[in-house]
C-alpha positions as CSV (number, residue, x, y, z in Angstrom):
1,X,0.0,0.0,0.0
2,X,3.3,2.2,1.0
3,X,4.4,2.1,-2.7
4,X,0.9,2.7,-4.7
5,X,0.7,5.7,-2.7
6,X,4.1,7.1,-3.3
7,X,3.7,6.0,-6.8
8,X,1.1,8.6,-6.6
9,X,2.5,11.3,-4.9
10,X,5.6,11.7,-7.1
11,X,3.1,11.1,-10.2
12,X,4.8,7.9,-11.5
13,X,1.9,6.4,-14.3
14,X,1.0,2.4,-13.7
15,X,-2.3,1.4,-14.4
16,X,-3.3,1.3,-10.7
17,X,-2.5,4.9,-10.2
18,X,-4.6,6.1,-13.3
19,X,-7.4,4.0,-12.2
20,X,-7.1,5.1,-8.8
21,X,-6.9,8.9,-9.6
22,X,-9.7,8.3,-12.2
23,X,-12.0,6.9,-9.4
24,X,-11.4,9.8,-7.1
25,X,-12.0,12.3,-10.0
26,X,-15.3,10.8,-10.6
27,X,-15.9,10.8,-6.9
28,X,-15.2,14.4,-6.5
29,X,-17.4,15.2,-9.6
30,X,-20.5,13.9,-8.7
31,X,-20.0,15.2,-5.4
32,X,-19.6,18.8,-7.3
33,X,-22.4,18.1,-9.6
34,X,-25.0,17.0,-6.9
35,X,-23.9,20.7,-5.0
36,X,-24.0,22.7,-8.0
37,X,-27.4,21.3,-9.0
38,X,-29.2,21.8,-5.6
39,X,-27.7,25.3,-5.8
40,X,-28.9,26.2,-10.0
41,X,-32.3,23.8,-9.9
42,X,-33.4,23.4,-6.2
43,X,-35.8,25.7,-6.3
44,X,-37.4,24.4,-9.2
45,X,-36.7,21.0,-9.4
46,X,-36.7,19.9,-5.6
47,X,-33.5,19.4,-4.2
48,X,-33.6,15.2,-4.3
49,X,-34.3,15.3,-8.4
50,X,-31.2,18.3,-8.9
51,X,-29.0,16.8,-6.8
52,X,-29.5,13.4,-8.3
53,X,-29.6,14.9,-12.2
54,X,-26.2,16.8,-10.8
55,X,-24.7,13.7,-9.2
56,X,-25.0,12.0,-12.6
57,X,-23.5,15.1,-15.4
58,X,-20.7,16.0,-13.3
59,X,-18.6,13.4,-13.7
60,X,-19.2,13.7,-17.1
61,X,-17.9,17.3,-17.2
62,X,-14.6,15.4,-15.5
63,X,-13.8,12.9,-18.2
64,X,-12.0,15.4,-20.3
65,X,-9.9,16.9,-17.3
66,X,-9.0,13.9,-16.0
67,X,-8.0,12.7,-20.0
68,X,-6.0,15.9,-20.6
69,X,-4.3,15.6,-17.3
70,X,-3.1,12.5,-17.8
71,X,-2.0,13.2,-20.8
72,X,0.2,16.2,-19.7
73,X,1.2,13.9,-17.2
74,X,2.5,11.1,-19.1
75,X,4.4,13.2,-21.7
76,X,6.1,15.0,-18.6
């Protein structure tokens, strides 16, 4: 566990650690996209229905961050 975690801290590419930061993008997205659609559609929606619509296109706004990023990364 020691290694995959300094694998990732000095930004070393295996396929665990692009899985791993790919999971906690997608994490981090739908916890964005659940907030920012209770904050836009609350009102209107109800909170449960924006937060759940939210919870599901924010990740999808992540896919192309986390695909550039890793790109940048492994030509560095």
């Amino acid at each position: 566990m020691g290694d995959i975690i300094n694998m990732m801290m000095t930004g070393e590419l295996t396929i665990i650690t692009i899985i791993t930061w790919s999971i906690v993008a997608m994490i981090i997205g739908a916890i964005g996209g659940a907030i920012g659609g209770v904050i836009i559609g609350g009102e209107h929606l109800g909170n449960e229905l924006a937060a759940m619509m939210g919870s599901f296109y924010g990740p999808i706004a992540t896919l192309p961050g986390i695909a550039l990023g890793l790109v940048i990364l492994f030509l560095m």
